[in-house]
N, C-alpha and C positions, 0 to 999 in steps of 0.2 A: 706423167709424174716427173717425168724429167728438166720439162720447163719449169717448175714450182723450183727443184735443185737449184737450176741457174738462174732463176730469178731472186733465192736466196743470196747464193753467192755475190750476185752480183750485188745487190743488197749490202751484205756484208763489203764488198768491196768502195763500194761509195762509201761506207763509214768509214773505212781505210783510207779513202782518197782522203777525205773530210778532217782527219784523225790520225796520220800517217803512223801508226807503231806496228812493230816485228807482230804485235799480237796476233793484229784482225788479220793479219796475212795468214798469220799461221793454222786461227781460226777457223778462217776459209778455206786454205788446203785440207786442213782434215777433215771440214765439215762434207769436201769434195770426194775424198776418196771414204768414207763411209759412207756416204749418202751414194755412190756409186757400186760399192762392193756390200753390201746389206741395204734389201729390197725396204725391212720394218722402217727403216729410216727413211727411206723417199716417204713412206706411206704418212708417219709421221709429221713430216713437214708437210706433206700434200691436207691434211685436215687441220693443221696449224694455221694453214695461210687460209684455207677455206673458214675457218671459225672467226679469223682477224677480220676477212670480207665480209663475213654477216655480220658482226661488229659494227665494222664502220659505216655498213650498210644502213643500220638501224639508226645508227649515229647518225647519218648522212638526213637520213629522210625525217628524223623528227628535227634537227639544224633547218632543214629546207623549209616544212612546213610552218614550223615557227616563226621564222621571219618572213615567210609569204601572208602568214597572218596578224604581224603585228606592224610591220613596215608596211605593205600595200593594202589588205582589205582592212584593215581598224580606222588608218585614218579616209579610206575613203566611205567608209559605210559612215562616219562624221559629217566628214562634208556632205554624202547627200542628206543625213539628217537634218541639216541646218540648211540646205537649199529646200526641202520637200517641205518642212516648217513652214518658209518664207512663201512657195506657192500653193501651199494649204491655206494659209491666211488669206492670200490675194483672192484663190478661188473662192473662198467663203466672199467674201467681201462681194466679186463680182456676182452671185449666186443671187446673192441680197440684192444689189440695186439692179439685176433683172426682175427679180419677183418683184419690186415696187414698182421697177418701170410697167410691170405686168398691172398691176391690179389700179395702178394710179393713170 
C-alpha cells in the first residue's frame, strides 16, 4: 500500500516540478501525512490507482488491437488479394493449355 502512497506523491510532485506553485507542495504534504496517519486513505488511493490501471488497460489493448488491424493486417490481407487474383487467373490459364496440350 505504501508504494501506491509514493507513487502518488511522487506524481503529484512532478506536476509540482512541471507547475512550480506553494499549491501541489502543499497538496502533497498533506496528501503525505494522512495517507500515512489513516490506513482508509492508503486503501483509497490503493483502488484509485488499480481502477485508473484497468482503465488504461482496456484503453491500452483496444488502441493496440486497432491499429494492429488496420495498419498491418487490412492492407496486407489487400495485397495478397490482389496478388492471389493475379495467380488465380495465371493458374486457370495454365490449367487450360495443359488440358488442350492433353487432349490435342
Amino acid at each position: 500500500m505504501f508504494k501506491e502512497v509514493l507513487l502518488s506523491i511522487l506524481l503529484i510532485l512532478l506536476i509540482g516540478y512541471f507547475y512550480p506553485t506553494k499549491e501541489v507542495i502543499i497538496i502533497a504534504a498533506l496528501f503525505l501525512i494522512c495517507s500515512l496517519a489513516f490506513e482508509i486513505i492508503r486503501y483509497i488511493n490503493f483502488y484509485l490507482w488499480k481502477y485508473i490501471n484497468l482503465v488504461m488497460e482496456a484503453i491500452g489493448n483496444t488502441l493496440l488491437l486497432g491499429v494492429l488491424f488496420f495498419i498491418i493486417i487490412t492492407p496486407l490481407s489487400i495485397i495478397s488479394r490482389l496478388f492471389s487474383k493475379k495467380n488465380q487467373s495465371s493458374i486457370v490459364k495454365s490449367t487450360d493449355l495443359n488440358d488442350l496440350q492433353k487432349m490435342g
